[in-house]
C-alpha positions in Angstrom: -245.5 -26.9 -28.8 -248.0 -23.7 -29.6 -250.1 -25.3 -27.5 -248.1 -25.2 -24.1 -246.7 -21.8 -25.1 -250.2 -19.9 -24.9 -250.8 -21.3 -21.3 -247.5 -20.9 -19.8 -246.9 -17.4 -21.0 -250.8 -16.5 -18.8 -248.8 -18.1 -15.9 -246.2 -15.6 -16.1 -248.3 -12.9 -16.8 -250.3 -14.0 -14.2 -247.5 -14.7 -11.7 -246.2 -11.6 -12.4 -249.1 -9.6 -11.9 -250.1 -11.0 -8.5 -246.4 -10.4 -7.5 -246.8 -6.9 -8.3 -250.3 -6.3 -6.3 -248.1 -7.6 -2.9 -248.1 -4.2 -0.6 -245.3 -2.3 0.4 -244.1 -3.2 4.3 -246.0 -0.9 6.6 -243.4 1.2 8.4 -244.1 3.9 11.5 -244.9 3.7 14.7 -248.3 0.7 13.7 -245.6 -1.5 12.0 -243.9 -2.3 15.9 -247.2 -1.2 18.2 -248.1 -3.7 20.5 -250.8 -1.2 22.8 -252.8 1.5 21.4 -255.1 3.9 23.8 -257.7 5.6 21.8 -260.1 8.4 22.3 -263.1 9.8 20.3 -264.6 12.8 20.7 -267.3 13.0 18.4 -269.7 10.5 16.5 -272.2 10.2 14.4 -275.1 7.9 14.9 -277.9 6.8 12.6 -281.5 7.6 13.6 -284.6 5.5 11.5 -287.5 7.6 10.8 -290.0 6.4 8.6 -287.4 3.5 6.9 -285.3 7.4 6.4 -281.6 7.1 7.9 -281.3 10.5 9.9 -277.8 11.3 10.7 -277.1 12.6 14.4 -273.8 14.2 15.2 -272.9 14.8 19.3 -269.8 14.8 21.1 -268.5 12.4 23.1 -265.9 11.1 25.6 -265.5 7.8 24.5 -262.0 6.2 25.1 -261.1 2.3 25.1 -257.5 0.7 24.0 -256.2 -2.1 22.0 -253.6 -4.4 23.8 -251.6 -7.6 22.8 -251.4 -6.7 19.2 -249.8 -9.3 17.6 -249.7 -9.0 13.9 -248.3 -12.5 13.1 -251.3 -14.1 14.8 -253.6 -11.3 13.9 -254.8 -10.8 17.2 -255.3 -8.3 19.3 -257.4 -7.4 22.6 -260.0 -4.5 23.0 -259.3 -3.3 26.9 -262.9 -1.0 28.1 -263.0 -0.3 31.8 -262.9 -3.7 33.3 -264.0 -5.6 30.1 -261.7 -7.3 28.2 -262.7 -8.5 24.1 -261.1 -11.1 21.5 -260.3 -9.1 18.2 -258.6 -10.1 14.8 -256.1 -7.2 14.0 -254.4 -7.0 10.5 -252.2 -4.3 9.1 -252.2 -2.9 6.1 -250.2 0.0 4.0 -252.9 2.0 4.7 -253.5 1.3 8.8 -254.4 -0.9 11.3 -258.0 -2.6 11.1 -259.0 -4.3 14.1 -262.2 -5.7 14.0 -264.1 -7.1 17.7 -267.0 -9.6 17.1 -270.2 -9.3 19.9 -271.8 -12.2 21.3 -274.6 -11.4 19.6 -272.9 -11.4 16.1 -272.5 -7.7 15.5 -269.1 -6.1 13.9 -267.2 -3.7 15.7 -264.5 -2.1 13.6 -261.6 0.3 14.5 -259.0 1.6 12.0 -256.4 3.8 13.0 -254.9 5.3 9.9 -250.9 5.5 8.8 -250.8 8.5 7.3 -251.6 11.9 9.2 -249.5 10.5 12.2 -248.1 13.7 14.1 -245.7 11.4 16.0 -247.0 8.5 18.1 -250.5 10.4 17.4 -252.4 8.4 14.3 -256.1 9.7 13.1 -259.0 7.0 13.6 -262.4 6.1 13.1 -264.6 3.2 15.2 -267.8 1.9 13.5 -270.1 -0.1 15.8 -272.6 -1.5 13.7 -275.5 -3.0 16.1 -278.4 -5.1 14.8 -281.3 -6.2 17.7 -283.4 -9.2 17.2 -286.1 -7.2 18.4 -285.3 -3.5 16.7 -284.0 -2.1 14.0 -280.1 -2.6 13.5 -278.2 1.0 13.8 -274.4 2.3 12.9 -272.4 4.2 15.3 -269.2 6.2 13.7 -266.9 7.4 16.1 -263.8 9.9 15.1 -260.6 10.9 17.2 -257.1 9.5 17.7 -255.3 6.5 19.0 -252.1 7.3 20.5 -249.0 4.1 20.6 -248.5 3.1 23.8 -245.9 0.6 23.0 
C-alpha cells in the first residue's frame, strides 16, 4: 500500500500544480478583435561592424494590419499594401503574439500588449528578424500602436 501512496500523492501534487499554472482568460478589447491596424513610428535596426552589433534608431512611417484573427484556429492574416501573409496568432494574459513566417524561413513577430490600452489603443512592438544566404542576418525592432478595428 506505501508503495502506491508515494506515487499517487506526486499525481496530485502534480495535477494540482499544472492546474494552477493555467492563465487567467484574457479580457479587453484583444480578447473579441478580429482586425487590428497598426502603425510604428520608430525602430531600431542592428548594424554589424567588425562582428560588433551597432544599434541604429530612425523614425519611421511604417503601418500594416492584422485581419481574420481567429483565436480558436490561431490564425490570423498580415494585410501590407496589396500583399497579403499567412500568420499563427495566439493570445495570451499578457497580449496578442502574431508571428508571420517568410518564404525564405525568417520570423516576423508582432505583439500588441494588454495592458497600457488607452481604449481601443494597445502599445506594440514588431521584430523582423532577417537572415540572407548571402549576408549577414540583421533584426529590425519597430515600436508604436495597433488600434482594434473590430
Amino acid at each position: 500500500m506505501r508503495q502506491i501512496f508515494g506515487p499517487l500523492v506526486a499525481v496530485v501534487l502534480l495535477s494540482t500544480s499544472v492546474a494552477a499554472q493555467k492563465p487567467a482568460p484574457v479580457k479587453g478589447p484583444l480578447a473579441t478583435a478580429v482586425s487590428l491596424r497598426c502603425t510604428f513610428s520608430v525602430f531600431v535596426a542592428t548594424e554589424w561592424k567588425d562582428g560588433v552589433a551597432t544599434p541604429v534608431t530612425n523614425p519611421q512611417d511604417f503601418t500594416f494590419q492584422i485581419d481574420a484573427i481567429n483565436l480558436k484556429k490561431k490564425t490570423a492574416q498580415i494585410v501590407f499594401g496589396q500583399t497579403k501573409a499567412a500568420a499563427s496568432a495566439f493570445l495570451t494574459s499578457t497580449g496578442l503574439n502574431v508571428i508571420e513566417t517568410t518564404p525564405l524561413g525568417n520570423f516576423l513577430l508582432t505583439t500588441v500588449f494588454a495592458a497600457g490600452a488607452q481604449g481601443n489603443t494597445l502599445r506594440a512592438v514588431h521584430s523582423r528578424h532577417l537572415g540572407d544566404l548571402d549576408a549577414p542576418g540583421t533584426a529590425f525592432q519597430h515600436y508604436g500602436t495597433c488600434n482594434v478595428l473590430k
